[in-house]
C-alpha positions, -999 to 999 in steps of 0.1 A, spaced: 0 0 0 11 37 -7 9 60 20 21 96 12 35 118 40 34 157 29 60 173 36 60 205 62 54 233 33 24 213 22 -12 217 30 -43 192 16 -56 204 -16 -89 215 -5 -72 235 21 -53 255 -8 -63 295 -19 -79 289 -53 -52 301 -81 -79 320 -97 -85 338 -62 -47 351 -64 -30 341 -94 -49 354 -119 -21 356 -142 -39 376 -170 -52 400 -147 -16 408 -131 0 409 -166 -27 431 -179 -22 457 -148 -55 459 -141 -58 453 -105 -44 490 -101 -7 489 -112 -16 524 -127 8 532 -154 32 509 -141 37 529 -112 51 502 -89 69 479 -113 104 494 -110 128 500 -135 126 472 -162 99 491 -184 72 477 -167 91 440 -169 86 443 -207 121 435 -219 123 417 -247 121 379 -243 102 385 -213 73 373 -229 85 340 -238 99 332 -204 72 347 -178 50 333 -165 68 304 -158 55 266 -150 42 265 -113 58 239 -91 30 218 -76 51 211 -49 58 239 -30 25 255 -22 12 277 4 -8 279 43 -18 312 35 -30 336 6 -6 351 -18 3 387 -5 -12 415 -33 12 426 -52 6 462 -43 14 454 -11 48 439 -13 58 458 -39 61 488 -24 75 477 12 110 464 7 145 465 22 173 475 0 197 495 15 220 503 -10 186 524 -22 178 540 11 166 527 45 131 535 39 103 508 28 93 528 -1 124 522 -18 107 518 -52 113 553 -67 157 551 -63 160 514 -71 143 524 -107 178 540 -110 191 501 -113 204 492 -143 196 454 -152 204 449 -184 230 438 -193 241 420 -162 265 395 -158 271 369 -132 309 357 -115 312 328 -103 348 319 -88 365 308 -60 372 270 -56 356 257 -87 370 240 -121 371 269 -133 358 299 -129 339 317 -155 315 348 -164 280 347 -176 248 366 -185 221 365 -162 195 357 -197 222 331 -209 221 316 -175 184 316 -172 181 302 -207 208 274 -197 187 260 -164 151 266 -167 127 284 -149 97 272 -127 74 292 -102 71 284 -66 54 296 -37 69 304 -3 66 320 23 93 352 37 101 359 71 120 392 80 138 398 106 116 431 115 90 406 124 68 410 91 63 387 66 45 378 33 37 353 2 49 351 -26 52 332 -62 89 336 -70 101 327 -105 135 312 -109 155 279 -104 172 256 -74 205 270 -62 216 238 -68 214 239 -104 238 268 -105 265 248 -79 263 219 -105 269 244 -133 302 258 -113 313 222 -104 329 234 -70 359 212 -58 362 192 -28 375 217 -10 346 244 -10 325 245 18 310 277 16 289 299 -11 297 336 -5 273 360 -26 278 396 -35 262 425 -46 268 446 -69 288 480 -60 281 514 -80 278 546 -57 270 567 -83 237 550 -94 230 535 -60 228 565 -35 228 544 -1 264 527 -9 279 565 -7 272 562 35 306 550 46 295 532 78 282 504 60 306 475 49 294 476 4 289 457 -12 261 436 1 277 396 10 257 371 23 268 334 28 256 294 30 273 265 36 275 239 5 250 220 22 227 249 28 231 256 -8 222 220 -20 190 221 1 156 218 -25 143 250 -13 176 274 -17 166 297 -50 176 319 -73 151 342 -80 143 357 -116 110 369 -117 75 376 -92 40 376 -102 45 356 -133 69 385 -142 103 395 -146 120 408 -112 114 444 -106 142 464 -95 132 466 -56 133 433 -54 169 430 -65 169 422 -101 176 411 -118 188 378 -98 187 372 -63 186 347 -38 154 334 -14 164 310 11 127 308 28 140 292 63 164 316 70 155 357 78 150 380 46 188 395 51 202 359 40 183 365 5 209 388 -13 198 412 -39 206 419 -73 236 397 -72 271 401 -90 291 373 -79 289 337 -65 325 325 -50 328 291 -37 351 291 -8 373 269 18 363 292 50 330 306 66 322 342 46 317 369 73 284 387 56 272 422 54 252 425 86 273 401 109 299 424 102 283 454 112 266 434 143 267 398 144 246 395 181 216 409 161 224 392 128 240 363 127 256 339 100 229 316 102 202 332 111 177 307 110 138 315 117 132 303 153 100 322 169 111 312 208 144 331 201 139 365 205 157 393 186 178 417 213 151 445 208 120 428 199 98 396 202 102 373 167 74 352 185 47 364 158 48 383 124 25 411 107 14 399 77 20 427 50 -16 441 36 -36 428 64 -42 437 103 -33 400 112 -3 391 138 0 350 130 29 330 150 59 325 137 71 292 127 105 271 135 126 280 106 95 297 92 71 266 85 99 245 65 118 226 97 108 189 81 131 200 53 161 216 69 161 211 103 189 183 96 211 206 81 221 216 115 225 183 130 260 186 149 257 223 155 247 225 183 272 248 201 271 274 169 242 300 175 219 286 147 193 320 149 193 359 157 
């Protein structure tokens, strides 16, 4: 007899939002659930580029779905973190000063060898699929969303790391002149983030291409970046530049700066509080709802073995 366990991320069918509730694809590419004259689709000409079309919306993983409604897309899309645009939420109007195109992706480090290439080649060379997951910030908010992309492991098999890497260290790009937060000298630019191998390998570690059955608008960090949905939103680098495969731990952007708030592994745990405020629950972005916060934000079945061993290292912020 077959007897199918779910796994963590997924609900019963019945259970489910219906697609046509909050995925009507038509409607979102036709802007006519208020996108007014592209107002809040940042800077790639209302995701229009050319090829666009044949690539977006992409094939919807049945696999990862969702315990919650999508967030709207007028919600999320204009409340984001990207400091190298500013510290506010309402980030939109600098990041449209993000050039995407072209962009080119590094990857080095302990590899076969190390090589340059386009973020479209790349995205024509793996695929793309959709998948919904959830996002957890460390602020203690939080929101759905469909991201368009591919695994993170599909790019490692691409670099063929050697059997000495251990590490994944990601970096942003680095422009002062078109991004105006990078000129404040008290941060450590450009953005780095960091995973193990292992980390990296796991099923749900993505790179991110597109959102709403679209191409990635600038203040979400196009035009690739990372979403590694058990971990806090600061893990997910933005609009990345290089992918280096290295031997030792990475120190990242915001352990650097303060690594008892934000530390390398910075894993979703709601009984460990941040140093100024409860991570016990999250505000749901575009609704008046507070909902508890999950171990490693809902996906523990999944990862919670990555840690097995780690026990002395302090696993969450």
């Amino acid at each position: 007899m077959l007897i199918k366990r779910r796994r963590g991320w997924e609900i019963p069918d019945h259970l489910a939002t219906p697609e046509a509730v909050f995925l009507d694809r038509r409607t979102l590419i036709g802007g006519a659930a208020g996108l007014a004259a592209g107002s809040l689709l940042g800077g790639r000409a209302a995701w229009a580029a050319a090829g666009d079309q044949a690539l977006y919306p992409a094939p919807q993983n049945s696999a990862y779905t969702l315990d919650r409604p999508l967030t709207p897309e007028r919600f999320s899309a204009d409340y984001n973190n990207f400091y190298e645009f500013g510290t506010s939420k309402t980030v939109l109007p600098a990041a449209n000063a993000l050039k995407t195109q072209p962009w080119t992706l590094k990857i080095d480090g302990l590899v076969e060898k190390p090589f340059e290439i386009g973020v479209d080649d790349l995205i024509r060379k793996v695929g793309l699929e959709e998948r919904l997951y959830r996002h957890r910030c460390v602020e203690a908010w939080s929101m759905a969303v469909p991201w368009t992309g591919f695994p993170l492991a599909k790019l490692v098999a691409l670099a063929k790391p050697t059997s000495g890497a251990k590490y994944i260290r990601f970096e942003t790009f680095l422009d002062k002149a078109m991004a105006p937060g990078q000129r404040a000298f008290f941060y450590p630019w450009p953005y780095t983030e960091g995973l193990t191998l292992a980390e990296a390998g796991n099923d749900l570690a993505f790179m991110v291409t597109g959102i709403y059955g679209k191409s990635l608008p600038n203040q979400f960090g196009a035009p690739i970046r990372l979403a590694v949905p058990w971990k806090y939103g600061f893990k997910s680098a933005k609009s990345l530049v290089k992918i280096s495969f290295t031997a030792d731990r990475p120190k990242t952007f915001w352990e650097g700066l303060q690594a008892s708030e934000y530390g390398f592994w910075a894993n979703v745990n709601p009984a460990v509080p941040h140093p100024r405020w409860s991570q016990a629950t999250e505000r749901v972005l575009g609704t008046d709802q507070r909902v508890p916060t999950l171990i490693y934000n809902g996906y523990g079945e999944q990862v919670a073995g990555l840690y097995k061993g780690l026990e002395g290292e302090r696993l969450f912020v």
